[in-house]
C-alpha positions in Angstrom: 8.4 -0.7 -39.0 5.0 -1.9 -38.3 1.5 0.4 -38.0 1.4 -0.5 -34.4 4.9 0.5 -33.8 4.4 4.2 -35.3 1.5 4.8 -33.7 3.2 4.0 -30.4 5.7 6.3 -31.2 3.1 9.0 -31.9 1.7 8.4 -28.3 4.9 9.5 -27.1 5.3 13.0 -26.0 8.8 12.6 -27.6 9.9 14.2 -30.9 8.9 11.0 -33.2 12.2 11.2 -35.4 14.2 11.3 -32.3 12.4 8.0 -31.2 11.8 6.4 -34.2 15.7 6.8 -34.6 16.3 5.3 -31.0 13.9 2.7 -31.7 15.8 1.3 -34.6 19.2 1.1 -32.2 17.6 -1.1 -29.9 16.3 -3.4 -32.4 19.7 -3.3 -33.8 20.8 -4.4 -30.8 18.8 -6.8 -29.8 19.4 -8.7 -33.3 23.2 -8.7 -32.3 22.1 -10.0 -28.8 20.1 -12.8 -29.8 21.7 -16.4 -30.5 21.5 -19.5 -28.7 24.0 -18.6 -25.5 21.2 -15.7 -24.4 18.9 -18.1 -24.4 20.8 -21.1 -22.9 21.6 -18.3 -20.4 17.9 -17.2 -19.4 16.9 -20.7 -18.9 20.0 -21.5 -16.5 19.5 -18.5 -14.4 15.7 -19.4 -14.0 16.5 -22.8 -13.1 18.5 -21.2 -10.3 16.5 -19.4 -9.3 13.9 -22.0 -8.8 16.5 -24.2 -7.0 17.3 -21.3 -4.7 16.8 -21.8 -1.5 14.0 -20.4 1.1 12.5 -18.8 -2.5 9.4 -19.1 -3.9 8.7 -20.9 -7.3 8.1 -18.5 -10.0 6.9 -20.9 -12.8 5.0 -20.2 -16.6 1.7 -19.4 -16.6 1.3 -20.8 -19.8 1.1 -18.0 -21.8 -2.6 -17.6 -19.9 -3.2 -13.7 -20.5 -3.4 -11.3 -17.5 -6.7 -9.5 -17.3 -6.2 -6.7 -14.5 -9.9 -6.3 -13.9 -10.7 -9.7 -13.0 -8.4 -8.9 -9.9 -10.1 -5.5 -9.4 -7.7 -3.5 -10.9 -8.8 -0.4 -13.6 -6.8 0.1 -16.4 -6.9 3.7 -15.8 -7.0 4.3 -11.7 -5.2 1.5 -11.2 -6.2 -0.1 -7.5 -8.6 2.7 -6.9 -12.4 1.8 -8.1 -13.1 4.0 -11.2 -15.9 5.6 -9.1 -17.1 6.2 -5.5 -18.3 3.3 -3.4 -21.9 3.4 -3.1 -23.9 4.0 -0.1 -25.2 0.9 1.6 -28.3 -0.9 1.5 -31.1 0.7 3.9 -30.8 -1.6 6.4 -27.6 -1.4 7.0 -28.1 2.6 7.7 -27.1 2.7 11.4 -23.7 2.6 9.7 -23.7 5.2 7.6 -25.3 7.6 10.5 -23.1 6.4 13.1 -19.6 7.2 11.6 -21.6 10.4 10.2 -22.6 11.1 13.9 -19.2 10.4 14.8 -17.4 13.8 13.4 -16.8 16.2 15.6 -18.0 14.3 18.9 -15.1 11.8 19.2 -11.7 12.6 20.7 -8.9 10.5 21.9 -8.9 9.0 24.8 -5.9 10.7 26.7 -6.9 13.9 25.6 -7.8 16.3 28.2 -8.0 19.6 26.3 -11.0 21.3 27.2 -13.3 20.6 24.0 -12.5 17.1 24.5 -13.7 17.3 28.1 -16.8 18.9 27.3 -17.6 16.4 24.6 -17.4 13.8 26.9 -20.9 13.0 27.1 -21.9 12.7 23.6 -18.8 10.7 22.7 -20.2 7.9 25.7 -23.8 8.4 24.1 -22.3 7.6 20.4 -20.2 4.6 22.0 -23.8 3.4 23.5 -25.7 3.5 20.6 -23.1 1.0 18.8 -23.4 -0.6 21.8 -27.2 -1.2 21.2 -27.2 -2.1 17.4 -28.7 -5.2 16.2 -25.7 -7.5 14.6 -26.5 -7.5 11.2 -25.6 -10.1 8.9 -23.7 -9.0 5.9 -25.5 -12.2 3.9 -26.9 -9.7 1.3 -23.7 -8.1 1.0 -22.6 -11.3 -0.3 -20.8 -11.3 -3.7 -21.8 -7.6 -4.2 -17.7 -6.3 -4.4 -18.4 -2.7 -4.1 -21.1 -2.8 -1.1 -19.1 -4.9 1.1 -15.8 -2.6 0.5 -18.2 0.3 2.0 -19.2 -2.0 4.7 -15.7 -2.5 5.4 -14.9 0.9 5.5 -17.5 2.1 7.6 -16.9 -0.7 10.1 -13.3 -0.4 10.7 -13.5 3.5 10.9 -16.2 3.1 13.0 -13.9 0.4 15.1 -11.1 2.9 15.5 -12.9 5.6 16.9 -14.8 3.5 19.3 -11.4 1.8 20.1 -9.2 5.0 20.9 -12.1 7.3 22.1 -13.5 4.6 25.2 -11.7 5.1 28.5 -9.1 3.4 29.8 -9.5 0.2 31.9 -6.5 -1.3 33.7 -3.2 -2.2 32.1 -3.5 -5.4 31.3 -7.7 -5.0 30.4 -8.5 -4.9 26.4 -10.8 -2.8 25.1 -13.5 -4.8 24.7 -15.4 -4.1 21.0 -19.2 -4.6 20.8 -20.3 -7.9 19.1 -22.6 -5.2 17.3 -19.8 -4.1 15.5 -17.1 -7.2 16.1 -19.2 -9.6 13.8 -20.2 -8.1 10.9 -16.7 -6.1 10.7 -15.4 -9.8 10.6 -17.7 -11.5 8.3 -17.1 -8.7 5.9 -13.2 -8.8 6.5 -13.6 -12.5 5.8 -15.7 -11.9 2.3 -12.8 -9.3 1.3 -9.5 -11.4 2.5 -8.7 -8.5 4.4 -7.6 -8.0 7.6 -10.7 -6.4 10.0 -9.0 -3.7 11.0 -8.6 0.2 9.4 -6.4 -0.6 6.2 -4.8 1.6 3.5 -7.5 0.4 1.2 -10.0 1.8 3.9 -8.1 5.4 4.3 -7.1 6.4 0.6 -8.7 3.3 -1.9 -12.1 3.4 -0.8 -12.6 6.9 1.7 -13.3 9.7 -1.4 -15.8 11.2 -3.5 -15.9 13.4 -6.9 -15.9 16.7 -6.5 -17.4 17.2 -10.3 -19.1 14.1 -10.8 -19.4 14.8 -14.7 -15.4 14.4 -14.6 -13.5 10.7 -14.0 -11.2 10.2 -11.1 -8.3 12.6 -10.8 -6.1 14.3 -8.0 -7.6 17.5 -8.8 -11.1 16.1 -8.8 -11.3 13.9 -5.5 -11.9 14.9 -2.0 -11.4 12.8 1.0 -14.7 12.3 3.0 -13.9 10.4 6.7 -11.3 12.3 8.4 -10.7 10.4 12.0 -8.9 13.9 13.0 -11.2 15.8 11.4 -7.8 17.6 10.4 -6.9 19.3 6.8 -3.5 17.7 7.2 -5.2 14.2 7.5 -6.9 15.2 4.4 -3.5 16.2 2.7 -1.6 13.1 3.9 -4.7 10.8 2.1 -4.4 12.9 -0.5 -0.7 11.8 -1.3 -0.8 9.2 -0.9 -3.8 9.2 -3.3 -0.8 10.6 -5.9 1.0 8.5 -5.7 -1.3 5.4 -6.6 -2.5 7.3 -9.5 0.8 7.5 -10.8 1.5 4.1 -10.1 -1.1 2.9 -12.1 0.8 4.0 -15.1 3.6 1.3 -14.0 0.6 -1.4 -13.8 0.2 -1.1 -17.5 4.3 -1.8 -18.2 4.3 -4.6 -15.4 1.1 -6.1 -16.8 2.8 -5.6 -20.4 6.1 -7.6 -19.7 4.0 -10.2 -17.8 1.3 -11.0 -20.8 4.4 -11.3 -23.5 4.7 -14.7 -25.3 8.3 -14.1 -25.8 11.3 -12.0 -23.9 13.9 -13.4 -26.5 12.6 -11.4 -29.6 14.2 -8.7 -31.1 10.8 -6.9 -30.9 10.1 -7.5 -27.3 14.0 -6.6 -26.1 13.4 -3.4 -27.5 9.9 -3.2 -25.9 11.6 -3.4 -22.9 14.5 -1.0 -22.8 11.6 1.4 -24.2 9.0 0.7 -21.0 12.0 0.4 -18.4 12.9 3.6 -19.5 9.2 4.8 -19.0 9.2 3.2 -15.8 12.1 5.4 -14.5 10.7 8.4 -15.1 7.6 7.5 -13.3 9.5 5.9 -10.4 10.9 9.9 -10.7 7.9 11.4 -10.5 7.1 9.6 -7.5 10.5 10.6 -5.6 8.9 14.2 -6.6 5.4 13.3 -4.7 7.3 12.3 -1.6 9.6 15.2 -1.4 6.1 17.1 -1.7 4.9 15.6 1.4 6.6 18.4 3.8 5.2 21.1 1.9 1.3 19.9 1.8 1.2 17.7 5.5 2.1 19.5 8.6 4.2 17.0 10.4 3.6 18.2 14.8 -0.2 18.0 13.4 0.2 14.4 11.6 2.4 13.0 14.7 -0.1 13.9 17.7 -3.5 14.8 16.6 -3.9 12.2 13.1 -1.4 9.3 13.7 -2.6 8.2 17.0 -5.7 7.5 16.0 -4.3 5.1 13.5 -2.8 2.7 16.4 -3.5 -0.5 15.9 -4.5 -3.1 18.9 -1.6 -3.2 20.1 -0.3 -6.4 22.6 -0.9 -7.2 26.3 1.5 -8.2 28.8 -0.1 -11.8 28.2 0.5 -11.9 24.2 -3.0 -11.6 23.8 -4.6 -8.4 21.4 -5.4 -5.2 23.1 -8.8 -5.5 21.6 -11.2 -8.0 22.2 -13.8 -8.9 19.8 -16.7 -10.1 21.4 -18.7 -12.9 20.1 -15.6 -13.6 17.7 -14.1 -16.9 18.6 -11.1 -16.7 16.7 -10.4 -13.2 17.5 -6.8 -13.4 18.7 -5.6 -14.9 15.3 -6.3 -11.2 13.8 -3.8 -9.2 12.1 -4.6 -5.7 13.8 -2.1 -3.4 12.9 -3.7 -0.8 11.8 -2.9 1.6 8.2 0.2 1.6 7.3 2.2 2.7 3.5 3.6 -0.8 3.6 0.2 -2.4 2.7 0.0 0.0 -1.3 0.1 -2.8 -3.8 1.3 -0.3 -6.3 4.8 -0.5 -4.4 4.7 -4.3 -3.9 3.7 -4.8 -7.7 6.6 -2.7 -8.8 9.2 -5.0 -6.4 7.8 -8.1 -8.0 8.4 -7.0 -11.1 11.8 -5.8 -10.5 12.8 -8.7 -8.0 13.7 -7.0 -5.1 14.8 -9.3 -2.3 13.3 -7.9 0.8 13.5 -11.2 2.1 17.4 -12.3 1.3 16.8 -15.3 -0.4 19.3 -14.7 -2.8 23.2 -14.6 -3.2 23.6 -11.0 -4.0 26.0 -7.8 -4.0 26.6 -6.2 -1.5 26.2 -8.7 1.3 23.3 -7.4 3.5 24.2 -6.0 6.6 24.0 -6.8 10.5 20.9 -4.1 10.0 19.6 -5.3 7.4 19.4 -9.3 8.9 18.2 -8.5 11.8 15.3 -5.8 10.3 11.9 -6.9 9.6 12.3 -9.3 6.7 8.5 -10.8 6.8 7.2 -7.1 6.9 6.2 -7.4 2.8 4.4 -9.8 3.0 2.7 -9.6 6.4 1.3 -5.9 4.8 -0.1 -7.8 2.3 -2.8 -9.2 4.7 -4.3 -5.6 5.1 -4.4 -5.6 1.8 -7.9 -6.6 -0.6 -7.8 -10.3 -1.0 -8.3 -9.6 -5.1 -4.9 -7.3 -4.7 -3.0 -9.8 -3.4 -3.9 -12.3 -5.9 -3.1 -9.6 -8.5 0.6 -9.9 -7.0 0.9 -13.3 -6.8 -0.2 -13.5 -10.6 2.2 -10.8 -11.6 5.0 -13.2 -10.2 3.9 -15.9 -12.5 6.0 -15.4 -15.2 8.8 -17.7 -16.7 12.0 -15.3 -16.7 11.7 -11.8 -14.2 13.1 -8.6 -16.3 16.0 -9.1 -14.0 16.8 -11.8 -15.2 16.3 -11.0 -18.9 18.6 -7.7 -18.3 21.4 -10.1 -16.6 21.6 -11.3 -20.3 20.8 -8.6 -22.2 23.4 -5.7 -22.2 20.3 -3.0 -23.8 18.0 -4.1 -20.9 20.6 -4.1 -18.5 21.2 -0.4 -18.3 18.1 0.8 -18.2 16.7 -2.6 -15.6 20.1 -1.1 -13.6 18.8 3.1 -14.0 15.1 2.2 -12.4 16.0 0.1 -9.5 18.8 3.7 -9.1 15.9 5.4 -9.2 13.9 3.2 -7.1 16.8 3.3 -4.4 16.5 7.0 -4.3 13.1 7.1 -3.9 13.5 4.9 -0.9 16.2 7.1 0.5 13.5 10.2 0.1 10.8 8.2 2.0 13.5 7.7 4.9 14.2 11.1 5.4 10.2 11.8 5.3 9.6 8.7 7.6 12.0 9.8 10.3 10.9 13.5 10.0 7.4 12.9 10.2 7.7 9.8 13.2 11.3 10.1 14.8 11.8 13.8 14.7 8.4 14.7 15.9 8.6 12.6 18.8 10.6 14.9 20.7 8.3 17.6 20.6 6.2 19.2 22.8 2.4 17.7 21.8 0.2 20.9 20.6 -2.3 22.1 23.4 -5.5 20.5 21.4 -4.2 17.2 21.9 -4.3 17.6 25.4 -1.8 15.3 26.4 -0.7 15.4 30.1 3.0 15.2 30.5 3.6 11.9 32.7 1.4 10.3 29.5 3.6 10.5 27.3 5.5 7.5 25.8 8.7 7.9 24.7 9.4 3.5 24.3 8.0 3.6 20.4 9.4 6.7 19.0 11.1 5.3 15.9 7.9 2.6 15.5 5.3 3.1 12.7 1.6 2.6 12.7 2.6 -1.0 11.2 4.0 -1.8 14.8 7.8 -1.7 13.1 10.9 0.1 14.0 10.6 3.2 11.2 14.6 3.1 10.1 15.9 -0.2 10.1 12.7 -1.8 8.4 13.3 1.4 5.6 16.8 1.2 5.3 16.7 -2.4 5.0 14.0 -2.3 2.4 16.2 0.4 0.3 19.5 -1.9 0.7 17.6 -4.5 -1.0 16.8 -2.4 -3.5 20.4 -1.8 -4.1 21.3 -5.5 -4.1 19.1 -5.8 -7.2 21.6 -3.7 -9.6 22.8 -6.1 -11.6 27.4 -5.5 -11.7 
């Protein structure tokens, strides 16, 4: 066994003989796997798969090597930036004050508790002072990654508490959203590839600080610093989500691992891969355990009226046309404008590229998806990839570039097969977990009685979207839908 090999196995927190003797199985077993049928094999189901149709083409990249940070992704925090965005530029400081100014003054617009009432006044006086901003151009932001992610930030929180705090107007009348603010929120959407509205990046990627700055990024050492609620369990639910991206960057490393091999027909890299599949489900594990966390940390009649409201996207008019207009934005109505939403974490998308989950159902598989699951949502994936950072989503279109998927290596390979097989189990049963917390925290809540300090009046109440998320998507079908296809990937 080679120097590189042992000190692997000394990274593990493993007993070494216990490994080293595991170890030595696989490549046992992968020498009795390899001949020329395997291979024949991997090549034919490729070819199929390439052939399939309504799929995309996943071709060789040529053996060109995968460097994660030229797509903004850390080796250690994963999509997070290793350190806190900086504060903008000193012209651009009516920014920063504004959504400073904005804590504690804003409140929903239907709510007609008493602090909001008498707050009334200086949320109309903030709203005015956006009003009267110069536009700025973002020109100097220009190329400057870091800077125009704060920009983006600022504007879009900024957007959504000018967007939910203003009045009112008829039905059918959009909130109109001041070219002040419109225009540079779109030229630095358009720098980014994002979409210009609040995003995930915006809420967990890009919205904390250090609490020790002498000490890297860690769950224990970040604190979440815009809070639209101003809420604790707003806080809590950034902060989970903050988990669970810091875990998955640990499943970066093994996706970026299989994708920068020269070879999946070795002996040496089949038993590379039952050993990292095998990491991969316990980290897919200790995810499940972050979700079923959730309840304990995020109160959920608190997260249903008070925080997720302010989420809302724009929403459509009777007329098809966004419920926010952008002034001084031609091209307005071509925005994606959902608003935040789980659906748009690349950690989750990266880890169903790499196992070949068909959200999709391009593919022949078992069992044969339901009446659910074809009429759910099947463009959902990939729409939440427009909210996400242009740099992500090239990230997950380069970790699809590879010539065989694991899947299809483990379809071949019996000691890949069972543990392939054990983390898309695993990944099914954390997709169950996320449906019972989904419908707990949306569907159950819905039926409640709103808490007094949201000040909700009883005939405005809307009962139409109870099961629909932030994302603008029935909560349970698009779920249960998204775990069936993760069931369909076991290979029989």
């Amino acid at each position: 066994m080679d120097t590189v090999r042992v000190n692997d196995f000394l990274a593990s927190k493993l007993d070494c003989l216990v490994i080293g003797a595991a170890a030595a199985g696989l490549v046992i077993a992968a020498l009795l796997l390899f001949d020329s049928n395997w291979v024949v094999g991997l090549v034919e189901a490729s070819l199929f798969r390439k052939n399939a149709p309504n799929t995309h083409v996943i071709g060789s990249t040529g053996h060109r090597k995968l460097r994660p940070e030229q797509y903004d992704v850390d080796a250690r925090t994963g999509f997070f930036p290793a350190q806190p965005l900086p504060r903008l530029p000193e012209v651009y400081a009516v920014w920063e004050q504004s959504l400073a100014d904005a804590r504690g003054v804003l409140y929903l617009a239907d709510n007609r508790s008493s602090e909001a009432l008498a707050a009334r006044l200086d949320g109309e006086k903030w709203r005015a002072d956006v009003r009267s901003w110069p536009v700025l151009s973002v020109g100097s932001l220009r190329g400057d990654l870091r800077h125009l992610q704060r920009a983006h930030k600022m504007l879009a929180f900024i957007l959504h508490y000018y967007a939910h705090s203003v009045p009112k107007g008829g039905q059918d009348e959009p909130v109109r959203i001041p070219r002040s603010l419109a225009i540079p929120l779109a030229a630095v959407s358009k720098e980014l590839g994002i979409a210009p509205v609040l995003t995930f990046a915006d809420t967990v990627l890009w919205n904390w600080d250090l609490i020790d700055p002498g000490r890297p990024l860690s769950i224990d050492n970040m604190r979440y610093v815009d809070l639209l609620s101003g809420s604790e369990t707003e806080a809590s639910f950034y902060k989970s989500s903050a988990a669970i991206e810091l875990k998955g960057a640990e499943m970066l490393r093994i996706i970026e691992h299989f994708v920068n091999m020269t070879t999946v027909t070795s002996p040496r890299a089949i038993a590379d891969m039952h050993h990292n599949l095998q990491q991969l489900k316990r980290i897919v594990n200790e995810l499940t355990d972050i979700f079923s966390c959730i309840r304990s940390i995020v109160d959920p009649h608190v997260f249903y009226w008070i925080v997720r409201p302010w989420w809302m996207g724009a929403g459509k008019l009777s007329n098809g046309q966004p419920g926010w207009f952008f002034e001084g934005v031609p091209d307005y109505a071509t925005f994606d404008l959902s608003g935040p939403s789980g659906g748009q974490s690349a950690v989750m998308h990266a880890l169903d590229i790499f196992l070949d989950v068909d959200h999709r159902l391009s593919y022949h598989r078992s069992p044969a998806p339901s009446e659910a699951n074809k009429k759910a949502d099947r463009g959902f994936m990939e729409r939440m990839r427009r909210y996400m950072p242009g740099l992500h989503c090239e990230y997950l279109k380069r970790i699809a570039m590879v010539q065989y998927t694991v899947r299809e290596v483990a379809e071949m390979a019996p000691s890949v097969r069972e543990p392939y097989n054990a983390v898309v189990a695993s990944l099914q049963r954390l997709r169950e977990v996320h449906i019972q917390v989904a419908c707990f925290y949306v569907i159950t809540q819905a039926r409640t009685t709103p808490p007094a300090s949201a000040g909700i009046a009883a005939e405005k109440l809307d009962t139409k979207g109870t099961s629909v998320g932030t994302g603008g998507n029935d909560v349970a079908s698009l779920l249960k839908a998204g775990r069936d296809a993760t069931h369909r990937a076991m290979i029989h």
